[in-house]
Every structure is written in structure tokens, then in C-alpha cells.
N, C-alpha and C positions, 0 to 999 in steps of 0.2 A: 504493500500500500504506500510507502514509504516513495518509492521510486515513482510513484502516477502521483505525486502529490506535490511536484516541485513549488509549483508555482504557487499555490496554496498557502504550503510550509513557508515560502519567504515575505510574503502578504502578512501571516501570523506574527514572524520572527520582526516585520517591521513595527507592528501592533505593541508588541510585546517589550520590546526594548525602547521603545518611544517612552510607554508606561512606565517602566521601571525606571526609568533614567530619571521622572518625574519625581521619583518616589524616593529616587537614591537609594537602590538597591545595589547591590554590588553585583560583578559581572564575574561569570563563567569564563573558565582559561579559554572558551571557543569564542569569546567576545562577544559574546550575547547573554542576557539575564535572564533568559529563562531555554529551555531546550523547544524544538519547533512541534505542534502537538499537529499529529497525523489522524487520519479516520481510524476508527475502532474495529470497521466491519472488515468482510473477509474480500479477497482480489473479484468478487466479482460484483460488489457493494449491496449484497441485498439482506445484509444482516446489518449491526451496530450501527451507531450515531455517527453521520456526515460529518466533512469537514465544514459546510458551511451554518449547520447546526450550534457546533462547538464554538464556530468564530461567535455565532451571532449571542451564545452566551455569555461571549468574554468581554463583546463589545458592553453589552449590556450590563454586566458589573463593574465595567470600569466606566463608564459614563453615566455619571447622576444626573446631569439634566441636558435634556437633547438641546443643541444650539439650534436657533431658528437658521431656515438658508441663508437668508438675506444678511445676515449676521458673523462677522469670521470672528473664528473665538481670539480674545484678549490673553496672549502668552507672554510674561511680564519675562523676557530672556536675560534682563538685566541681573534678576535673583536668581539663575541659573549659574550662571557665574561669577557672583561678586557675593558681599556678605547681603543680608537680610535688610529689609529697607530700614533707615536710616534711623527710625522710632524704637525699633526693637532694638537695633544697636546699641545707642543712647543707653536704652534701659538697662543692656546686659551691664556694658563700660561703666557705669553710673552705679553697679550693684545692687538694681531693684529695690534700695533698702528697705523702702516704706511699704511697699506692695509684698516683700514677702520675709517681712520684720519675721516674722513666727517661725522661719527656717536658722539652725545653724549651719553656716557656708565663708567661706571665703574665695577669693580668689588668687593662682598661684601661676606664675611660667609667665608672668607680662599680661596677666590675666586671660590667658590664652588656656587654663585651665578650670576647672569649677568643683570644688572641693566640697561636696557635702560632707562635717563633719558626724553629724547625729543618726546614726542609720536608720532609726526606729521613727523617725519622724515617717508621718504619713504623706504631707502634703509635699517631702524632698520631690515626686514626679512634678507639680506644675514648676518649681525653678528650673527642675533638669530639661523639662519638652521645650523653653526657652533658648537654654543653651545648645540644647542636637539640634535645635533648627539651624544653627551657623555652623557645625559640624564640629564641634569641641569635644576634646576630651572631657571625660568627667571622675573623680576619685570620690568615692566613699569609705571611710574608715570605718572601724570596728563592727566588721561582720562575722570575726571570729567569736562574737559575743555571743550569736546567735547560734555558734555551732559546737556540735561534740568533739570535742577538744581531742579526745585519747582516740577516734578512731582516725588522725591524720599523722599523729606521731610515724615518724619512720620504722621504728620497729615495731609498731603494730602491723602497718602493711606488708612489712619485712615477715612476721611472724603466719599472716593469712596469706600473701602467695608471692613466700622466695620460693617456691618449686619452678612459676612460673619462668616460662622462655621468654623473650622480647628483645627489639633491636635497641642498641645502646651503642649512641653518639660520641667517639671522641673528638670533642668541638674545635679542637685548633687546628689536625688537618681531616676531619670530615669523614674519618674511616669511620665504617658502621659495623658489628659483629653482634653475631643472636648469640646471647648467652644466657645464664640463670639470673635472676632480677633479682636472689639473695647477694650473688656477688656485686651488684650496684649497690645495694641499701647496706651492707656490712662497712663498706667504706664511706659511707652519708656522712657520718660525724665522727669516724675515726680514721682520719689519714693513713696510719700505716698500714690500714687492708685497703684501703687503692691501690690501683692497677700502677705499673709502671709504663713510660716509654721506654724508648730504645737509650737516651743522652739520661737516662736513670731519673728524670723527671718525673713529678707525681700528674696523671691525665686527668683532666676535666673533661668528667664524663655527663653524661644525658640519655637518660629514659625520653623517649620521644614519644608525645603522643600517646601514654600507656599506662591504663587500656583505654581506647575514644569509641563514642557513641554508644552504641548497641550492648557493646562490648564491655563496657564501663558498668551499665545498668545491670545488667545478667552475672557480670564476676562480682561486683561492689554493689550490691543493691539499698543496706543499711548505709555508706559514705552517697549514696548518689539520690538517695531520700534527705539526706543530712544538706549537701549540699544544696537541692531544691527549696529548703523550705528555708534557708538562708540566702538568696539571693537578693542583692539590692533592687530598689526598684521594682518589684515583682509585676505593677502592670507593664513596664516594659521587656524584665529580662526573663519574668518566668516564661515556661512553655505555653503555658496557654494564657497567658498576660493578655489583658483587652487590649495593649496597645503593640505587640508582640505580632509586626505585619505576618510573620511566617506563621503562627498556628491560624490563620484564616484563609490561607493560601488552599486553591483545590489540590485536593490528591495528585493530577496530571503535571504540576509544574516541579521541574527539577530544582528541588534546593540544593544550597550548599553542604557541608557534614555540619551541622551545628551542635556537635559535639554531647556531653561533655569530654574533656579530653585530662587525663591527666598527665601535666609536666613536670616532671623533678629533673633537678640537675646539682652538682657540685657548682661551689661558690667559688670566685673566681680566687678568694682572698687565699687560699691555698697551693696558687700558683705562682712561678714566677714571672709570669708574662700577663699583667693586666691591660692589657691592651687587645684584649678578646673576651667575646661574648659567649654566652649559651645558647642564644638565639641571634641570629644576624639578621640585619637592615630586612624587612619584607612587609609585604603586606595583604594582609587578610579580605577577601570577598564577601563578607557579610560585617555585621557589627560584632564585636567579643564584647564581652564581660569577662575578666581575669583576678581569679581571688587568691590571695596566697594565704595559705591555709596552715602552713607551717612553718617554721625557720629551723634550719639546723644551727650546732653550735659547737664546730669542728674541732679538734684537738689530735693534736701531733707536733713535730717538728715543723719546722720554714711557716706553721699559722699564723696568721695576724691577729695579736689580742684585739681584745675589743676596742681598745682608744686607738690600734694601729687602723681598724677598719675604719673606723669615723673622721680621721683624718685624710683618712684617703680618699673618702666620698665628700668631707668640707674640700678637698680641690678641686672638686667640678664647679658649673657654671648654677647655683643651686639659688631659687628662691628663699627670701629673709624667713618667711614661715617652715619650709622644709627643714630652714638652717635649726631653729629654734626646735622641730621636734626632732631633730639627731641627739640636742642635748637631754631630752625627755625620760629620764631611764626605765620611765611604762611604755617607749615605744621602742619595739625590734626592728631594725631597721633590715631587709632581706634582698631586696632585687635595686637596681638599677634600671631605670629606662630613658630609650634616647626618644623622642618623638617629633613625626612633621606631619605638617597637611600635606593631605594630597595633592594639593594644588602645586605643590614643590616638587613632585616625583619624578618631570622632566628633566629639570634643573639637577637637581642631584643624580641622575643618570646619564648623564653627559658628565658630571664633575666625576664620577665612578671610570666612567672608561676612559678619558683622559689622565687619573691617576695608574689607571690601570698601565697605558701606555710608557706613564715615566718609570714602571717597574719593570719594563719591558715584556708584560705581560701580552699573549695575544688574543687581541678583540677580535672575535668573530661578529661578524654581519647578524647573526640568530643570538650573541650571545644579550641577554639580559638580566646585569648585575642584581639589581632589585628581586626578578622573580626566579632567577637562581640562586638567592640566599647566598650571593659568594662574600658578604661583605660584611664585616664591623668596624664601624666607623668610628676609629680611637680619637682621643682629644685633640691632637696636631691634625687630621685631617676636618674636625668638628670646624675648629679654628678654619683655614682653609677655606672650608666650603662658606664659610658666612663671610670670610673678605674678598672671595670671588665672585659667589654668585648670591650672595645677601641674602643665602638659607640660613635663619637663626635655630639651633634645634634647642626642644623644649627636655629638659632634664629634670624629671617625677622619683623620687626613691619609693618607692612601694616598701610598708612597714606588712607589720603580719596583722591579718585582717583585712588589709584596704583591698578594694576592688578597683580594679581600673576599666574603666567602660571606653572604649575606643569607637569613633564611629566606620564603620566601610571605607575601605580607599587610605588611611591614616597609616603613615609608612612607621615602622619601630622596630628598636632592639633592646633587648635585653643582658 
């Protein structure tokens, strides 16, 4: 059916991606936001639902009120690509204070960030639907409050399934090896059962992705209950959240994996090369929510105490408030993050392969830095990229608890 439906399927495919683009949905590696939907029936169509049945229902949900002829619809292109008109602006920059006195929040990263302190507040959704309209990031803290604390501990998970197999990342040259996931979490917070390299160095390793989705739910059902009913924002980020575009979505359109996924990895502070990540420069097709749920608290030789870690993260480019909770000693301070808008992802993909160039690296025509994860962007190139191409990157410490809410398209590393 697929192959008599050319014409049809790209008719759809125009439909569909117009829509989403409206909607800022994020796109599929095939460049289109949703997959093209075909007839149902059999080759010789006198069973299941037509294609032009199907169009005319999608038309139909996606247009609330029919434009009259005479009339071409008002498409404001200017909010399509620039920020939010000039009222809403004001009010974010301004910090709403009056209109939503009753929220704890501040603003961090050049106020390029939106920091819901209080998770438990209810009304935290109308400040946040403000903020995603201009496409910002958003942190909420303490949603470890909300959760079972002892089933994210590493040797609990350690305890229910080191038997497990899974792929495990050594992050600095990108080898991958299936091993037992007790020898990952045995060296979590004890250095000397890490893996070695080859120059007798300790590896920064990474569980990838494990277990994600389906997979998550069925092995971990009691942490992925735990997790659900702890989520910020729940009419946004829960599953079936009323403002949660994907649980309204029909059954036919291809989503993205919207996970849950579970990340662990070694900290960097254990290494002697901090000028690498766990996660390299990329970016995600849907919107995340990212919680960390736990901190390790490593010990061995070559670790950095705790006042060597906090020194190291006061040399970043760090917001006055960030600075103020490192000194905090109720907050753990756990990840790093580098972050941009999308709207820079040109710009910094042109400054990647021309870096690439002066290392005498070779660019391929197919190659793309950004969505081959080939890159972490350390301080001297951070530098760089904002006196060249006047990319400023936003620099978040994620403490334990806080969620980071990213919207689609938003480039980051960790």
C-alpha cells in the first residue's frame, strides 16, 4: 500500500510537519515530525480506512475553526523566529513579580534560566507555561523530597540486578563493551575496583541509557512508580499530564523513545583529564525532564575532597545564586551542565568543524559534530566560541534532586 500511496504520503508529510513545526515539536533523524500514515486496507483497497478518510480526520483535529475563503489566515512569522511578543517579554525580564508573588522562583544564567525553587507549589505550571513559550530552560529543586530515597542508592541497584549484562561507555575514547553492570556499580564510589586503561589510568565509565522505556518499567517497576509520582510539573511532564502534547497524540503517529531512561556514570572528579564529559554537546528530539536522583561520594587515591570539587566548579562561568548554593552544605552538588538554544546550533557547528580542522582532524561532507556526539566543549574552547561567534553558553550545576527541564532542539552536555 505503501508504494501506490506516494503522492498521498507526501501531501500528509506536508500537513504534518507544517503542524508540528507550529507546535514545536521536535523532528525525527528522517526530518520530518511525524512518520507519513498510509491506508490500512489490503492492495486491493476494499477493506480498512482510506487515505483520504484518515487525512480528513487529521485535518479536522488540527483545525479548530474553518477560515472563511475570502479570508487568508493571519500567520504572525515574526514569533516563529524571534522571542515572544514584546508584552510577554517584559513580563518574563521584569520577573512577573506581582502576578505571581505566590511562587518561589528566581532567575539564573542572565536570566536565561527559570528556577522554580519550591516543588510542591501547585500553581509552579502557570510561571513555567510563560517561560516554555520563549523556549527556556527550567530547574526545579528538591524533588528528591518526594522520593524513596534507599531505592536509588547505588548499591541497592547494585544489589537487584548486578547479574545484569549492558553496554558500558568509556567516555574519553568512546569504546563500548557488554559487561556485568555489578562491575560498573562496584567501582561507583570506590575507585580502586575501576576499570583500568592501558597508561594505568582510572576510566570514566557510563551505563548508557540502562534500562530505557519499556524496559525500565518491566525490570524496575517499584523505582519507575517512584519516579512517576515524583515528577515536576506533573500536568506537563507526567505521562498522561493535560498538558503533556504526546499522551493525546493518536496511536498512528510515530513518537520519539520518551523514555524513562536510566543514566549513571563516574564523576569526572576522579580523573585526571577534566576536560571531558559523560555526555557530549547533542541534542535531544523531544523535550526531557532530567532528575538526579542520587550522588555518589567516591573515595580512593588521585579523588578530589570535597572543597577540591567546589573549587573546581567556582572556576566556571557560574551565576551569583549557583555560587551561593555550592557554599550550602544541605546542597550536593552532582553534574555539570553546559547549555544553548537552538537557535545557536548553526553557529556552533561551523565553530566544531573548523576546530576540528586546526587539529587536523578530517571533516567529512556527512560528518555532523553535534549529532555524532563527537564533542565536549572544554573551557578554552567555551571561551572561543563566545569571542568568535558570540555563542554565550549557559552553565547550570544540577545539585541532587533538581530536575532540569530542557525544551526540544536545546543543545547540552554534561
Amino acid at each position: 500500500p505503501a508504494s501506490q500511496n506516494n503522492e498521498q504520503g507526501s501531501t500528509l508529510r506536508d500537513l504534518l510537519t507544517t503542524t508540528a513545526g507550529k507546535l514545536r515539536l521536535g523532528s525525527t533523524d528522517a526530518g520530518i515530525a511525524f512518520a507519513p500514515v498510509y491506508s490500512t486496507g489490503t492492495a486491493s483497497g476494499k477493506s480498512g480506512r482510506t487515505m483520504p478518510n484518515i487525512l480528513d480526520d487529521i485535518i479536522a483535529s488540527v483545525v479548530e475553526n474553518k477560515i472563511p475563503p475570502n479570508r487568508a489566515p493571519k500567520i504572525n512569522v515574526k514569533s516563529e523566529i524571534k522571542d515572544e511578543p514584546k508584552d510577554d517579554k517584559n513580563c518574563i525580564q521584569d520577573d512577573c513579580s506581582k502576578q505571581y508573588s505566590d511562587i518561589q522562583y528566581s532567575w539564573i544564567c542572565d536570566k536565561h534560566v527559570l528556577w522554580l525553587r519550591d516543588h510542591k507549589n501547585s500553581n509552579n505550571w502557570k510561571l513555567f507555561k510563560e517561560c516554555w513559550k520563549q523556549g527556556r530552560p527550567v530547574l526545579v529543586s528538591g524533588m528528591h523530597k518526594k522520593m524513596n530515597f534507599s531505592l536509588w542508592k547505588a548499591e541497592s541497584i547494585s544489589l537487584d540486578f548486578g547479574n545484569q549484562q549492558a553496554d558500558i561507555l568509556n567516555c574519553k575514547d568512546s569504546i563500548i563493551s557488554n559487561t556485568n553492570v555489578k562491575e560498573f556499580w562496584d567501582g561507583f564510589e570506590d575507585v580502586s575496583k575501576r576499570q583500568k586503561v592501558k597508561n594505568g589510568e582510572t576510566a570514566l565509565l557510563k551505563l548508557k541509557d540502562w534500562p530505557s522505556g519499556e524496559d525500565f518499567k518491566t525490570m524496575m517497576p517499584a523505582r519507575y512508580e517512584d519516579l512517576l509520582k515524583s515528577l515536576p510539573l506533573p500536568e506537563y511532564c507526567s505521562p498522561e499530564g493535560k498538558l503533556n502534547l504526546a499522551s493525546h497524540l493518536p496511536g498512528f503517529f510515530v513518537r520519539p523513545d520518551l523514555g524513562p531512561r536510566l543514566c549513571s556514570a563516574y564523576g569526572v572528579a576522579a580523573t585526571k583529564d577534566h576536560d571531558i564529559g559523560t555526555t557530549n554537546l547533542h541534542i535531544e528530539v523531544s523535550d526531557v525532564v532530567n532528575i538526579l536522583v542520587y550522588v555518589g561520594i567516591a573515595k580512593g587515591n588521585g579523588v578530589l575532597s570535597k572543597s577540591g570539587v567546589l573549587k573546581k566548579l567556582e572556576e566556571e562561568d557560574l551565576d551569583d545564586l549557583l555560587r551561593k548554593r555550592l557554599k550550602d552544605s544541605s546542597e550536593l552538588p552532582g553534574a555539570l551542565w553546559h547549555i544553548y538554544a537552538g537557535k545557536d546550533a548553526d553557529k556552533i557547528r561551523e565553530f566544531l568543524q573548523k576546530i576540528a580542522k586546526e587539529q587536523g582532524l578530517e571533516v567529512l561532507p556527512e560528518h555532523d559534530p553535534i549529532r555524532d556526539q563527537s564533542w565536549y566543549v572544554n573551557k578554552k574552547l567555551r571561551q572561543r566560541l563566545f569571542e568568535e561567534y558570540g555563542v554565550k553558553t549557559c552553565t547550570v550545576i544540577q545539585f541532587l534532586g533538581d530536575a532540569i527541564i530542557l525544551p526540544a532542539g536545546a543543545l547540552h552536555q554534561v
